[in-house]
N, C-alpha and C positions, 0 to 999 in steps of 0.2 A: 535554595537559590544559589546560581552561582552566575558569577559575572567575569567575563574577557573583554581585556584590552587589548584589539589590534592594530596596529599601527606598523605598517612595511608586513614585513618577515615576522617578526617579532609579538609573542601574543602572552600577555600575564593573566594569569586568574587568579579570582579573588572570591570575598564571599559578602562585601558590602554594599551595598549601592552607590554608583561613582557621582560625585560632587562636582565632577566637571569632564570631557570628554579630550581625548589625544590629541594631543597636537597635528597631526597627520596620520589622521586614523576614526576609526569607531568601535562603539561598545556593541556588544552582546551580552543582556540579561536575560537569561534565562532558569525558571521555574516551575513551579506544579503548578497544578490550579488550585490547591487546596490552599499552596502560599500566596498565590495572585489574587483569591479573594479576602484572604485575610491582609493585607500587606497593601491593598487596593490605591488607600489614600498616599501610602510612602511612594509606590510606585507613580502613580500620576503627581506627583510633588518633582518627585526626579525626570519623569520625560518633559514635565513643562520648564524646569530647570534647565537641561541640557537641550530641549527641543523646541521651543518657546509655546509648545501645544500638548495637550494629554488626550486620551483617548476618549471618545465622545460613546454614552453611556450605552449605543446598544450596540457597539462593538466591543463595548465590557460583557453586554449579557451574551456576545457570540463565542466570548472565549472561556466564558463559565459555562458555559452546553454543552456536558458530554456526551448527547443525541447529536449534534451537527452534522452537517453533511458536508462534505469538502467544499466549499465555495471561496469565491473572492470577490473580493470589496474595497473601497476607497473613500479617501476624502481629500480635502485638499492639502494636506501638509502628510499622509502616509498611506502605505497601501494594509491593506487585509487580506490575510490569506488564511483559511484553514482546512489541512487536510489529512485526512484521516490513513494511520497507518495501523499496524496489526500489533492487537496487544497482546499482553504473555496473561495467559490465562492463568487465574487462581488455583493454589490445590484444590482448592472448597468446591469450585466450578468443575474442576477436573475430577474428583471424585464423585459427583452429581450424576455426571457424565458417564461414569466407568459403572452406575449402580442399578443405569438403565437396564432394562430385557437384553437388548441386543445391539449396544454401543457401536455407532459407524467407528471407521478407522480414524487412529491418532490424530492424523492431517488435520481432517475437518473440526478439532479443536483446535487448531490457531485461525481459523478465517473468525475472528472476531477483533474489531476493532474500536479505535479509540482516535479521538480528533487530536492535534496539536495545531494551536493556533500563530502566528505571527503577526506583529504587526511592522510591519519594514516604515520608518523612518531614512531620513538623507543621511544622518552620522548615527544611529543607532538602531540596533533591532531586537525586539523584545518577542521571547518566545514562550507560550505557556504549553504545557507538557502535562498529561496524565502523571499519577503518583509518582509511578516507578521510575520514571524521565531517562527510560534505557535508551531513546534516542538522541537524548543529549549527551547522553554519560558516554557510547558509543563515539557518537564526533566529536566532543572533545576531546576524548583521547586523540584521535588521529588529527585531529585540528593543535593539537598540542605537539605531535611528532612533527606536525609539517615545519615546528618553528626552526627546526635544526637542519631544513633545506636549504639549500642556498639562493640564490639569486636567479644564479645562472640554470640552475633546476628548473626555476619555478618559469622561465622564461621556455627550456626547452620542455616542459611534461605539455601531455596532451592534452590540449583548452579546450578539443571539442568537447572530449568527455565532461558529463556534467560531476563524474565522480571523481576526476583529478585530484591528482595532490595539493598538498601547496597550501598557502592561506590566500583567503579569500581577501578580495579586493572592495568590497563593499557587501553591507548590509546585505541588499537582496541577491548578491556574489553567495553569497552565506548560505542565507535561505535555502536558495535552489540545490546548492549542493548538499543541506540537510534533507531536503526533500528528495532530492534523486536516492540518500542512502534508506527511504523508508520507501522506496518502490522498489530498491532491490532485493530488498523483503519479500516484495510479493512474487517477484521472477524466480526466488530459492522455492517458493509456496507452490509454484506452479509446475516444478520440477518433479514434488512430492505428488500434488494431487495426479501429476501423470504418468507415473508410476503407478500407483495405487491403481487407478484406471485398466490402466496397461493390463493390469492385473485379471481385473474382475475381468473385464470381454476374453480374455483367454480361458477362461472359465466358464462363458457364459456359450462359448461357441465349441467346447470341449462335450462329445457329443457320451464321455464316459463318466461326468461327473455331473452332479446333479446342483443347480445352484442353487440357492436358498436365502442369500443378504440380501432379498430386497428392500427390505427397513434401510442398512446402509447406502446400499446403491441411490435410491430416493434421498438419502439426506447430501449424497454426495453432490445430485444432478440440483437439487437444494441449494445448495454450498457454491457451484458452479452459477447459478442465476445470481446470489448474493454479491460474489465474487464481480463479476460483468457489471451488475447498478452501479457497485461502490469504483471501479474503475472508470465508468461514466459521467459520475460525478466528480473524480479527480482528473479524471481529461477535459470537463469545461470549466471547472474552475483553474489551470494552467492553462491553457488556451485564448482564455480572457483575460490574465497576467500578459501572456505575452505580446494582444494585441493591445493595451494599456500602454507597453514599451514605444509603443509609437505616437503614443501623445508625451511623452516626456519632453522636456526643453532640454537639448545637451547643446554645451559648449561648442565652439571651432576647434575648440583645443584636440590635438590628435590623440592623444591619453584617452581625454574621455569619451572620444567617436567610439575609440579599442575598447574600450572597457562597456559602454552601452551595446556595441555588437556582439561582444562576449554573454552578455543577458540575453540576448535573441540567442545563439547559439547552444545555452547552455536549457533554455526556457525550449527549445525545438527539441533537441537529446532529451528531458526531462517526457514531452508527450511520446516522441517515438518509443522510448521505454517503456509508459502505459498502451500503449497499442499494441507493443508485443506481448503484454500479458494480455488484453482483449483480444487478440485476435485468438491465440492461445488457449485459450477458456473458451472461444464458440466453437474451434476446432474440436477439443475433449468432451463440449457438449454435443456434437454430428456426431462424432467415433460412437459414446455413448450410446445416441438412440439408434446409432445403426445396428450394433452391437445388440441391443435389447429386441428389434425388428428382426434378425435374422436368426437370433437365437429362438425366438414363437414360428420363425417358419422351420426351421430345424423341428420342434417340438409337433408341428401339427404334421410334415411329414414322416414323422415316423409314426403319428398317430393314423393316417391314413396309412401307412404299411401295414401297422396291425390289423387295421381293419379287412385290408382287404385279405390276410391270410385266416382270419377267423371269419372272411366269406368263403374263402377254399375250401375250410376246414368242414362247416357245415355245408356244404357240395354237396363232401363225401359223405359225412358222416349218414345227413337227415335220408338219403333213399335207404341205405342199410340197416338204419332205424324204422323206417316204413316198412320193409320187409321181414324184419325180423319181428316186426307186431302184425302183419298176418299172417 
């Protein structure tokens, strides 16, 4: 587990559970799941301390599922969100993998994934994370560089982007930009699987080589429909977030108009991201079957060439054969 105080610019971490919350600022605890279910009662002691509410039990059982599907959810004192990014696959799984007949390519062992849950609070936001919590450990780091921005940085870097610098201004400020850095995971994933692609249809329409990876092709176009579900289900779970944003109560205060519109802005960058991977993915699934279609008409035309020269051929041959037998 590890826990950050941010407050301005300025962001400490720790490793205890905090006893009380910043004076102009909020916490972020974040953990495994294997610690959030053991740790259960400390942690619901602490959000009803600092949050006067704890979490209501089966958005405990949402964020102990490591089957979930990205969705989102609410209550009246916090939101829920969980959404599934791509995990780093075991040796054990990887050599599983590697001992098959005829193992698809490298790629299609990272399309597997794993949920991180949050639960966003007004002054706190609690994160639970698969074992490895390399998407925590990842923006911390860079949540920890940003404390040595300045003001005037954080004021001129660019707000549309959901992956800006900077620290974050709130809780669900947080969130989303953790969440924009576990879809830019899949825009690297989608670069590979199209390459790969790229690959096989030059091969597949290469009228001198013979193909033969259909077992991986099939795991790929596999891989490809998997890929689509799970970004469909993180497009309406953010989707529903965003339109949520508009039942909030916000202030007159002009800060917090900024900062509520900064959520629609960064919550809009967050889907247009996932639509570039979906859109993406049905395009390499069309290339695909085109690919696969033209490559069987390639194959029965030259199957009808043969034929019709081994009809030539017996033209000739069968009268010179009849004549030479009487």
């Amino acid at each position: 587990m590890r826990v950050f105080s941010v407050s301005g610019t300025q962001v400490h971490d720790g490793r205890d559970l905090p006893q009380a919350l910043p004076e102009n600022g909020f916490v972020w605890i974040a953990c495994s799941r294997e610690w959030f279910q053991t740790e259960l009662a400390s942690i619901q002691n602490t959000l009803e301390q600092l949050t006067g509410r704890g979490l209501v039990d089966l958005h405990v059982s949402d964020l102990l599922n490591p089957q979930l599907p990205s969705r989102f959810d609410y209550s009246s004192h916090y939101d829920l969100m969980v959404f599934r990014r791509l995990a780093q696959r075991s040796p054990d799984a990887a050599g599983m993998g590697a001992q098959g007949k005829r193992p698809g390519p490298p790629v299609l062992n990272r399309i597997d994934t794993s949920p991180v849950g949050f639960a966003v609070f007004d002054r706190v936001l609690l994160s639970v994370h698969p074992t490895d919590c390399a998407v925590r450990e990842a923006y911390a780091s860079r949540l920890l560089a940003g404390t040595h921005a300045s003001a005037q940085t954080t004021e001129t870097a660019d707000l549309r982007s959901a992956g800006a610098r900077g620290v974050p201004a709130s809780p669900a400020d947080m969130m989303l930009r953790i969440i924009s850095h576990m879809v830019d995971s899949y825009l690297d994933l989608r670069r590979e699987l199209s390459r790969q692609l790229d690959h096989w249809q030059a091969e597949l329409l290469n009228p001198h080589t013979r193909f033969n990876r259909w077992d991986a092709l099939l795991q790929a176009r596999l891989a490809l429909h998997q890929l689509e579900a799970l970004c469909d289900d993180q497009h309406t779970a953010v989707q529903t977030w965003t339109e949520s944003l508009d039942t909030w109560g916000v202030s007159q205060d002009s800060a917090a108009e900024r900062e509520h519109e900064l959520l629609k802005i960064r919550s809009r960058d967050v889907l247009e991201h996932i639509d570039r991977v979906v859109q993406h993915v049905r395009r390499l699934e069309h290339n695909t079957e085109t690919a696969v279609q033209m490559h069987f008409n390639v194959q029965s035309n030259r199957t009808n060439d043969i034929m019709r020269t081994l009809t030539a051929l017996t033209a000739i041959f069968l009268p010179l054969n009849l004549i030479a037998g009487i």
